[in-house]
DOKOLMAR-177134 format. One record per residue (C-alpha): residue in one letter; x, y, z. Coordinates in steps of 0.05 Angstrom, whole numbers, m for minus. Each point is the difference from the previous one (the first is absolute). Layout:
vexse resn = a, u = X, v = Y, w = Z
...
This chain:
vexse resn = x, u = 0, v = 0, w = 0
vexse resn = x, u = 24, v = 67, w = m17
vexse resn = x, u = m7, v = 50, w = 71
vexse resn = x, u = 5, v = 80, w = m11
vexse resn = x, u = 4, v = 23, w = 66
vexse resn = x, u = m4, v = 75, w = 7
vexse resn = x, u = 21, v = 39, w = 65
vexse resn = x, u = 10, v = 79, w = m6
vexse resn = x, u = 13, v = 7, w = 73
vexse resn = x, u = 54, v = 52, w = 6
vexse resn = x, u = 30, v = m24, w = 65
vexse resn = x, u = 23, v = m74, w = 28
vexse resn = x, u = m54, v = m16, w = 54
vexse resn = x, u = m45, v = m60, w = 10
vexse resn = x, u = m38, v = 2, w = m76
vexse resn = x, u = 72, v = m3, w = m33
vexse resn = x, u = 24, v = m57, w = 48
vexse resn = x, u = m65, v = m41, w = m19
vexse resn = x, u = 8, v = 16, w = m79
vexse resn = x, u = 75, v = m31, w = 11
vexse resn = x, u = m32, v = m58, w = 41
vexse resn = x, u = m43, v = m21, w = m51
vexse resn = x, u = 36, v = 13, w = m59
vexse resn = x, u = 60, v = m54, w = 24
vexse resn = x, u = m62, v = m46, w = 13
vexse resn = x, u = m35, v = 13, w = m63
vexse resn = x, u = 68, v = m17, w = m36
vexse resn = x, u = 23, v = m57, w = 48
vexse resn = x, u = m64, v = m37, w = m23
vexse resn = x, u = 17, v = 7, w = m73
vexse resn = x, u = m43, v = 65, w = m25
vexse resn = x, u = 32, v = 61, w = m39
vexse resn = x, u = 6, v = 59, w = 43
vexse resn = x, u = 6, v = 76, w = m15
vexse resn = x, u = 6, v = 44, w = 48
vexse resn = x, u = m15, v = 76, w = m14
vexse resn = x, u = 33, v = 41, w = 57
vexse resn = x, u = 4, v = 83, w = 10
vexse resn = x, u = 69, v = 24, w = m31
vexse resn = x, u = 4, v = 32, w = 67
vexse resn = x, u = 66, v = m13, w = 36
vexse resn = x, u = m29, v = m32, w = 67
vexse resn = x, u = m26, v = m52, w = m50
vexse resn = x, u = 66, v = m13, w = m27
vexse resn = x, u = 20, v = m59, w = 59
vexse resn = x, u = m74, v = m30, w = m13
vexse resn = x, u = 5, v = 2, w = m79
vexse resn = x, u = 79, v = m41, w = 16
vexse resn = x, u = m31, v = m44, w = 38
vexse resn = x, u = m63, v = m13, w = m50
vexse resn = x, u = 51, v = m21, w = m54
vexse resn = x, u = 38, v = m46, w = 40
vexse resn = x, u = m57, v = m35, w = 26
vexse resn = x, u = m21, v = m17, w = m81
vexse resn = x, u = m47, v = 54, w = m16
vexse resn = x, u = 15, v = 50, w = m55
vexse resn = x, u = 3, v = 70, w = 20
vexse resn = x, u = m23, v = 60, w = m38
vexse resn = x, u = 2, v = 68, w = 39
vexse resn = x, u = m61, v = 48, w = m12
vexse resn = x, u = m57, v = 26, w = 30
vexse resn = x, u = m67, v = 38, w = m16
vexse resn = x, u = m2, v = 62, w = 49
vexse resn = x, u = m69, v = 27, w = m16
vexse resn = x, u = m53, v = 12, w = m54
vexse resn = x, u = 49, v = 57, w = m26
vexse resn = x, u = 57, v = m53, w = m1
vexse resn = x, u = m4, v = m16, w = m79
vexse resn = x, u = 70, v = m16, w = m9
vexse resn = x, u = m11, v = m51, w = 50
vexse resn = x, u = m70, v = m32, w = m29
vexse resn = x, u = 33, v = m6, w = m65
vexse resn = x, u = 57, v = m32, w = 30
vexse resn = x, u = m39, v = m43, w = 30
vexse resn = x, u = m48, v = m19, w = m45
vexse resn = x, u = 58, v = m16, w = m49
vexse resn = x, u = 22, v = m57, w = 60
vexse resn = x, u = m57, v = m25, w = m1
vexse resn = x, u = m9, v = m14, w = m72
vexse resn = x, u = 70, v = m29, w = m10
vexse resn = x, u = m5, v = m50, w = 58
vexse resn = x, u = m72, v = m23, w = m10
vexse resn = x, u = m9, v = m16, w = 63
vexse resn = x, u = m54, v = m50, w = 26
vexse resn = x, u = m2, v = 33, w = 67
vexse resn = x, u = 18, v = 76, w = 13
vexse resn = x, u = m1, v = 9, w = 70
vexse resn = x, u = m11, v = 66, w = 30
vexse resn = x, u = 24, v = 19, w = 72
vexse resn = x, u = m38, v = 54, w = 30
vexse resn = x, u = 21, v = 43, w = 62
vexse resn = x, u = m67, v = 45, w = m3
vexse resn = x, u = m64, v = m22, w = m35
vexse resn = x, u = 0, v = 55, w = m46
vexse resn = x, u = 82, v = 9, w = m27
vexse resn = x, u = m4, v = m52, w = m60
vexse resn = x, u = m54, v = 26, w = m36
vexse resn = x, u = 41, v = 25, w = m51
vexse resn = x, u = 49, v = m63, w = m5
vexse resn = x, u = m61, v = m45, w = 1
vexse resn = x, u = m29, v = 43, w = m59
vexse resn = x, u = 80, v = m8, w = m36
vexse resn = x, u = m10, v = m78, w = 12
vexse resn = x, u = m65, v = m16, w = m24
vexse resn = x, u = 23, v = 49, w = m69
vexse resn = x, u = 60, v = m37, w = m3
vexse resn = x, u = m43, v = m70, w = m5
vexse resn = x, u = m5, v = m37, w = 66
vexse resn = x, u = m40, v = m66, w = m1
vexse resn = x, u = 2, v = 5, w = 77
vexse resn = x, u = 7, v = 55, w = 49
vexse resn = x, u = 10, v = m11, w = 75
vexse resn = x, u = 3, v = 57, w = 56
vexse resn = x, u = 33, v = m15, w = 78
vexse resn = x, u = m31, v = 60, w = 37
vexse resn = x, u = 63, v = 7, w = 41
vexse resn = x, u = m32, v = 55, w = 58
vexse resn = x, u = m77, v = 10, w = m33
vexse resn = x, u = m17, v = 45, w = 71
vexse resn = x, u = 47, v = 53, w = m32
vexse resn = x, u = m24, v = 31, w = m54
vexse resn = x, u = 21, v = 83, w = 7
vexse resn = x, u = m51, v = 13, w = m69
vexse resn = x, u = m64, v = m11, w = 45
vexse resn = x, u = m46, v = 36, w = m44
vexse resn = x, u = m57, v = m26, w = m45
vexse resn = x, u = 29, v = 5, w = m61
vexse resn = x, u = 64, v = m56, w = 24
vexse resn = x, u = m65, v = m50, w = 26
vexse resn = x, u = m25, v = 8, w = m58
vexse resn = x, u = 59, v = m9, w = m36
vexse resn = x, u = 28, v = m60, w = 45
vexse resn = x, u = m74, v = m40, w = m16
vexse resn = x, u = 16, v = 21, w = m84
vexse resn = x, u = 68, v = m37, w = 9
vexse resn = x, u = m30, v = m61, w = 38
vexse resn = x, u = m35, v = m21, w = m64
vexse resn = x, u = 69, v = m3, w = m35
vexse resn = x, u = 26, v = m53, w = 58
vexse resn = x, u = m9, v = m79, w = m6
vexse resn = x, u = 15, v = 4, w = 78
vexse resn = x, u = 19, v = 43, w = 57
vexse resn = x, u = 56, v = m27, w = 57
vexse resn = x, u = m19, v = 22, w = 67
vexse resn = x, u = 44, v = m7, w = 57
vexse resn = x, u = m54, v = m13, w = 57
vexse resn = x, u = m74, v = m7, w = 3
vexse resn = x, u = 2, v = 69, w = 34
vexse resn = x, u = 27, v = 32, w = m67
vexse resn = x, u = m48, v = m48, w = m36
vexse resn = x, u = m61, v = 35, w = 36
vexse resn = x, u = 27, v = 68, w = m8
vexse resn = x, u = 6, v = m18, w = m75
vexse resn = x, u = m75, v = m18, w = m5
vexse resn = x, u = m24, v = 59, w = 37
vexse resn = x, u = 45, v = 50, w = m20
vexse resn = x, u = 12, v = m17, w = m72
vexse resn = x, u = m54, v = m39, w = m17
vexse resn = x, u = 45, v = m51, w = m31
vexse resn = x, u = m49, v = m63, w = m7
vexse resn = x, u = 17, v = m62, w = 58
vexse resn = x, u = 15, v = m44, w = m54
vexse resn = x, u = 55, v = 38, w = m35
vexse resn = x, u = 36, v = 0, w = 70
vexse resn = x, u = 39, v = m55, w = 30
vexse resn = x, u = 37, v = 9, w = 67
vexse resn = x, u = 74, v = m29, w = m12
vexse resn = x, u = 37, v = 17, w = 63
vexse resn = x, u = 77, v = 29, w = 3
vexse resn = x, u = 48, v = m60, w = 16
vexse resn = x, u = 71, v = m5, w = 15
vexse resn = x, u = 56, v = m59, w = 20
vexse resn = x, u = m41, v = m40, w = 46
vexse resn = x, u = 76, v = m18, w = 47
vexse resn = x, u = 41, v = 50, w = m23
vexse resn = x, u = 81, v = m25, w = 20
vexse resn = x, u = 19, v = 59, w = 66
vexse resn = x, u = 67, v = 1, w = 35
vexse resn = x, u = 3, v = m7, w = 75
vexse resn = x, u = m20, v = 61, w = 31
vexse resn = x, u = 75, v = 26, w = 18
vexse resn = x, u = 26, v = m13, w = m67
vexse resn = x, u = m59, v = 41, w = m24
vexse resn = x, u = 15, v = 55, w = 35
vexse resn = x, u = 77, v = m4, w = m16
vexse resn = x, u = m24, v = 6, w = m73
vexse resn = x, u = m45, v = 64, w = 7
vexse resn = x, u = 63, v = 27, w = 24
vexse resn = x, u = 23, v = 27, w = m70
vexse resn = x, u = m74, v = 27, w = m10
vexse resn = x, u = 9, v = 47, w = 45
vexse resn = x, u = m19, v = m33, w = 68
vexse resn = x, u = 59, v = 8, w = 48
vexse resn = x, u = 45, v = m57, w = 12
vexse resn = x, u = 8, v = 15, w = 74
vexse resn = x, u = m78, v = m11, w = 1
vexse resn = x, u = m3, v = m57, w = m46
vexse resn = x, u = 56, v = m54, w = 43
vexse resn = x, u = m53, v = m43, w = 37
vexse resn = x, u = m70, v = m11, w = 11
vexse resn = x, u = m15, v = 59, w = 52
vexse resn = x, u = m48, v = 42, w = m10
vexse resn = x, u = m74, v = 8, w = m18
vexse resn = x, u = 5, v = 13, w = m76
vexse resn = x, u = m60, v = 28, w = m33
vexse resn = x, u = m4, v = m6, w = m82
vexse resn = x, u = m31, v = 34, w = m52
vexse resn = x, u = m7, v = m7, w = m76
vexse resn = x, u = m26, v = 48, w = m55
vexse resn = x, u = m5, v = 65, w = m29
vexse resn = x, u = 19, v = 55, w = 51
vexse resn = x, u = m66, v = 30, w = m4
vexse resn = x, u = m57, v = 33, w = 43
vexse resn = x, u = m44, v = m47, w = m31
vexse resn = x, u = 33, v = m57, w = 22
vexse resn = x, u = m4, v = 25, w = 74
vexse resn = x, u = 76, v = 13, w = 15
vexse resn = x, u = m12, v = 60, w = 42
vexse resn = x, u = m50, v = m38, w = 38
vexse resn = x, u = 58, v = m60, w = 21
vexse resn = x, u = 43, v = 53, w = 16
vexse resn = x, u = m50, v = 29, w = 54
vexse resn = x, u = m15, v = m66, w = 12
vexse resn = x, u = 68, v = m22, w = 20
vexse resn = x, u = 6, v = 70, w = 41
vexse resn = x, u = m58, v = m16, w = 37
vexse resn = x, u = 13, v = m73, w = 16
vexse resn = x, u = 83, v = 14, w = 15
vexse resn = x, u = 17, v = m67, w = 1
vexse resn = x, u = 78, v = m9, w = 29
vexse resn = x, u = 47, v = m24, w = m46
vexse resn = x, u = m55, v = 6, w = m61
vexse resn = x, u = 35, v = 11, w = m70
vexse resn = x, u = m39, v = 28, w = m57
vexse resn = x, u = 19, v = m20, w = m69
vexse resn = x, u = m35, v = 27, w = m60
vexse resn = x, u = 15, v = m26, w = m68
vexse resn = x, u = m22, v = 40, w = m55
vexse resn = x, u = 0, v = 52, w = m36
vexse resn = x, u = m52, v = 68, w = m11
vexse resn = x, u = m14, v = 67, w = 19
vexse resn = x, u = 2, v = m2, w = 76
vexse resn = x, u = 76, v = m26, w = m7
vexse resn = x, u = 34, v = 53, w = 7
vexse resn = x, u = m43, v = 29, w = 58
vexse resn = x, u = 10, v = m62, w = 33
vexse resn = x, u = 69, v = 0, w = 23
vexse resn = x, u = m19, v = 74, w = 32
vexse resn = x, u = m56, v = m26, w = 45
vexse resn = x, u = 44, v = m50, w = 20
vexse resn = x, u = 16, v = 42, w = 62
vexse resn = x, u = m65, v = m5, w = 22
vexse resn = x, u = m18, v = m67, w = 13
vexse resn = x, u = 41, v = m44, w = 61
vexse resn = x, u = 20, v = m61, w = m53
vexse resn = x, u = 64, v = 4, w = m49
vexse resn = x, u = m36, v = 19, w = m68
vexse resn = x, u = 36, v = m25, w = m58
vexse resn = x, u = m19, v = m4, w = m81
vexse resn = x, u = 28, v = m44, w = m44
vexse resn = x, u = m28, v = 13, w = m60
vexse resn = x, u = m31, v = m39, w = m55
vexse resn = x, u = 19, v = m67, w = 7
vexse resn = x, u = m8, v = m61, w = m55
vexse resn = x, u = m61, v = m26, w = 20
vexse resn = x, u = m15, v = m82, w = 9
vexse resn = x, u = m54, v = m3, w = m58
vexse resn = x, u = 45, v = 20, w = m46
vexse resn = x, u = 49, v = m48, w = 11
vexse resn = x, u = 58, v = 37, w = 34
vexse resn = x, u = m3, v = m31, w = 70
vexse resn = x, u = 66, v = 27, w = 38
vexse resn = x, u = m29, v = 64, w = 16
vexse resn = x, u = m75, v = m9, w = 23
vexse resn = x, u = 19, v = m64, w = 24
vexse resn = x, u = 49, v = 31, w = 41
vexse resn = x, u = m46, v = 52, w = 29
vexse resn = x, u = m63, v = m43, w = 12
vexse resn = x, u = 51, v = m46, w = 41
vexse resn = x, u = 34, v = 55, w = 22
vexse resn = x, u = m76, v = 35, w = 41
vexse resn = x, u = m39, v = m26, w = 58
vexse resn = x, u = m70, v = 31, w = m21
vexse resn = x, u = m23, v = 22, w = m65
vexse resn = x, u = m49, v = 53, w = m9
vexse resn = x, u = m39, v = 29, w = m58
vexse resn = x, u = m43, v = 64, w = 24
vexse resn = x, u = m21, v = 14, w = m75
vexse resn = x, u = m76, v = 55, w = 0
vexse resn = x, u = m6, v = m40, w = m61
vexse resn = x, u = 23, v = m72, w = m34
vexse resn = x, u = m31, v = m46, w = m48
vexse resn = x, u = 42, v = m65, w = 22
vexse resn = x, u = 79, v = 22, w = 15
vexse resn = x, u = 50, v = m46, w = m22
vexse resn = x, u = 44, v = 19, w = 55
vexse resn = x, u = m45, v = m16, w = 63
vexse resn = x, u = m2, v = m74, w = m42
vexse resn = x, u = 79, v = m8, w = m5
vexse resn = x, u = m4, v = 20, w = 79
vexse resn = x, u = m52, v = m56, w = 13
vexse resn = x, u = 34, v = m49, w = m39
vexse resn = x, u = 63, v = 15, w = 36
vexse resn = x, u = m33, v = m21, w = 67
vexse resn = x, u = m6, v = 75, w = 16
vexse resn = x, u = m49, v = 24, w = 58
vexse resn = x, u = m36, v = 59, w = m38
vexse resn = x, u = m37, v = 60, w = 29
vexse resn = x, u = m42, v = 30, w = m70
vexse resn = x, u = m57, v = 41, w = m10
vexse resn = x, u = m78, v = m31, w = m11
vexse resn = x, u = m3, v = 37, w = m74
vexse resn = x, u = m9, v = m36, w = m65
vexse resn = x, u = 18, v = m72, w = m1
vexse resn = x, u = 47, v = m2, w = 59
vexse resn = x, u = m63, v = m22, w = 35
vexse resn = x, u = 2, v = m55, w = m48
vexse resn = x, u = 71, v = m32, w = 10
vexse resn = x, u = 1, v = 14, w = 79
vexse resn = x, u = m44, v = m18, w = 56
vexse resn = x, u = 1, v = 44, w = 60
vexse resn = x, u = 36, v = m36, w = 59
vexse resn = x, u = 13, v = m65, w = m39
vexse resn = x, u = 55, v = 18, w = m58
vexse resn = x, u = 13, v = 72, w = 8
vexse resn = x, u = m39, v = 69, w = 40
vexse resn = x, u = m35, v = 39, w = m39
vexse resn = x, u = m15, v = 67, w = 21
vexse resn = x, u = m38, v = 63, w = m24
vexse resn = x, u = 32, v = 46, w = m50
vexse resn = x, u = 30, v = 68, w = 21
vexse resn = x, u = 3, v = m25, w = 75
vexse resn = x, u = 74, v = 5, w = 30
vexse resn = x, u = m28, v = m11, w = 71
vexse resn = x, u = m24, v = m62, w = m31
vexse resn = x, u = 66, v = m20, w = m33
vexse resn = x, u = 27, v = 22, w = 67
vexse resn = x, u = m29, v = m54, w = 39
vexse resn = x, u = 10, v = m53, w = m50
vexse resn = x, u = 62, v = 6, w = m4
vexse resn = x, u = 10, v = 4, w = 74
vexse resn = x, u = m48, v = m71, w = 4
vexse resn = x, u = 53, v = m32, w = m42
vexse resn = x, u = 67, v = 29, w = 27
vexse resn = x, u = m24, v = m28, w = 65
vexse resn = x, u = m11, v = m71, w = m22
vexse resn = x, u = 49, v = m42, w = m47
vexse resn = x, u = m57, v = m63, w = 1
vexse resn = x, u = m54, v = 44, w = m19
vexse resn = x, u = 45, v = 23, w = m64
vexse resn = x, u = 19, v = m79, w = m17
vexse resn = x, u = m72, v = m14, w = m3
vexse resn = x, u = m21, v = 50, w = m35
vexse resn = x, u = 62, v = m9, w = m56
vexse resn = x, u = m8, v = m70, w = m5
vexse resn = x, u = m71, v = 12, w = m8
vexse resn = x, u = 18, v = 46, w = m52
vexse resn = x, u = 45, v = m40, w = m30
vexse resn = x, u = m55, v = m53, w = m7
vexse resn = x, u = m56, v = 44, w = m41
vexse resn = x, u = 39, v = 28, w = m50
vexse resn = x, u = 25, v = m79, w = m13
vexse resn = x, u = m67, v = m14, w = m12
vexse resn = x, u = m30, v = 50, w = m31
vexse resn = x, u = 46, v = 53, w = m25
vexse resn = x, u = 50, v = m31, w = m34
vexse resn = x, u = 34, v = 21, w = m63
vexse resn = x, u = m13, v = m67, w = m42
vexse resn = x, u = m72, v = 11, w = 20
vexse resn = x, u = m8, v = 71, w = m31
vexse resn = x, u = 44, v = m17, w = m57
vexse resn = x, u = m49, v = m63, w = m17
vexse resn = x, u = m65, v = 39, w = 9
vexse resn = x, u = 21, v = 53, w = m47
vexse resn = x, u = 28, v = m41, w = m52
vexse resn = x, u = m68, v = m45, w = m3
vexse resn = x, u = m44, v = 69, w = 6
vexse resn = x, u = 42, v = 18, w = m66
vexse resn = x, u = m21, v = m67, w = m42
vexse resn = x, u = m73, v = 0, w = 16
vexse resn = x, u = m53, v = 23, w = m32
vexse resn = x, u = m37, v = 66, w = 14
vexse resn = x, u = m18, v = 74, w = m14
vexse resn = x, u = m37, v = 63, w = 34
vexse resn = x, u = m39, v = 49, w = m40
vexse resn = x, u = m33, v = m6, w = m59
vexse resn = x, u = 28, v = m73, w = m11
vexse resn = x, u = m22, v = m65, w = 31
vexse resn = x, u = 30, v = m23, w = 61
């Protein structure tokens, strides 16, 4: 089978990881992959590690209706490679409108949207609903994340329930992790402090993602304040806007701050670094205002991670309260605060809920599992609109 997958995502987060994810699977299991990136730089890593994996890369990207360079462009891809499946991933409902318009021009047979984050959709007038239901009628199927972002597509969108199909995110179901020390030896040259990193002391605290308000940094931070845990370490891997205010409001919280930067993350297939810092932390905690269903709160349960995430979009979904993770509300850092302080105060209560952890995403979040549920969603049979189903 011939696979167009299209990402025009500007910046490596979660929707590139899964694109790479995929793509190696897609190929693995004998299909022909393209893989149309951004020619943005922070893509360049991703579009490297797309071409090793099998796929072939080809670097453009549609950046609006007034984009026609773009269209053309990739209209002209789409035509040359013929694909059977063009596969659109989406990090707001109403951005591809334009690409998907490029795609069916250029001849697709089938077209495929992942709604990546569906809740965030910055065009929320009438004219981008009525828009987003137009575009439905192009799609054989639409890949939500959750049945949360599945309901918000029917009510929101009006997308019809049998175009939709919930395919979760999945990742390495046992990922291979250091020992904890050696872990913490290795985030050394990240930017952690050796002096900090030479045993297993310590209450480390991790965090993954962009450096965003969205994502609830500023909210750890107070929470960490609040709880002052002694001994806690903060470690932030990532990159975004908040970094470089960061490091300046270290100062104000009673835990060693430190930022490592982006790090090669475990779904695309560079272990050494994530591996390193999801070995290297005691807690995990992802206190996003908004997620569909993050890939890096499931590398931290399938690490054996005890995580502490907010009750928005799917997380709901991949963690029960008390039993594999604690979920709190969103925008809450008295609520992070005593979480956090719940854990730090008892190691058995972390091993249960890590192994617990551990546990779910082998059995329902695991990266053949996606990978399979995709592929046979591409070879059936099937189309919205106009068209019989």
């Amino acid at each position: 089978m011939r696979v167009l997958q299209y990402a025009g995502a500007a910046v490596r987060g979660g929707l590139i990881d899964h694109v790479l994810m995929l793509s190696a699977g897609l190929a693995a299991r004998g299909n022909r992959v393209t893989v149309a990136l951004s020619p943005a730089p922070e893509i360049d890593e991703a579009a490297r590690i797309a071409a090793q994996s099998g796929a072939e890369v080809t670097r453009l990207t549609v950046e609006g209706k007034s984009d026609l360079d773009g269209m053309l462009s990739l209209r002209k891809l789409v035509t040359a490679i013929d694909p059977d499946v063009v596969h659109l991933h989406l990090s707001s409902p109403v951005e591809a409108i334009p690409a998907l318009a490029s795609i069916r021009l250029g001849g697709a047979r089938k077209m495929i949207t992942t709604e990546h984050a569906p809740t965030h959709f910055p065009l929320a007038r009438s004219w981008s609903h009525l828009s987003k239901r137009i575009a439905s009628r192009w799609l054989h199927a639409v890949i939500a994340l959750s049945e949360s972002d599945a309901a918000f597509l029917r009510e929101e969108f009006d997308i019809p329930g049998e175009c939709i199909h919930v395919i979760p995110n999945g990742v390495t179901p046992d990922p291979e992790l250091p020992e904890k020390g050696q872990a913490r030896a290795r985030l050394a040259a990240a930017g952690v402090p050796a002096a900090a990193t030479a045993d297993e002391r310590g209450f480390w605290v991790g965090f993954a993602g962009a450096l965003e308000e969205k994502k609830g940094v500023l909210d750890l931070l107070e929470g960490v304040r609040i709880a002052a845990i002694p001994d806690a370490v903060l470690v932030l891997a990532g990159r975004g806007s908040l970094s470089d205010s960061l490091a300046g409001r270290a100062a104000r919280i009673p835990v060693a701050l430190h930022l490592t930067g982006q790090l090669p993350d475990l779904a695309a297939g560079q272990l050494p670094d994530m591996a390193a810092f999801f070995a290297a932390v005691d807690v995990f905690v992802l206190p996003s205002h908004q997620e569909a269903m993050p890939l890096a709160l499931l590398q931290a349960m399938a690490a054996g991670l005890p995580s502490i995430a907010t009750r928005v979009g799917g997380i709901p979904e991949m963690i029960e309260d008390g039993v594999s993770g604690l979920l709190i509300a969103p925008k809450a850092p008295k609520e992070i605060a005593g979480a956090l302080t719940r854990l730090a105060a008892d190691p058995a209560l972390r091993r249960r809920l890590g192994g617990r952890a551990r546990s779910v995403v082998r059995e329902r979040f695991a990266e053949d599992r996606m990978i399979d549920s995709i592929a046979s969603l591409y070879a059936g049979p099937g189309r919205v609109g106009q068209e019989a189903v």
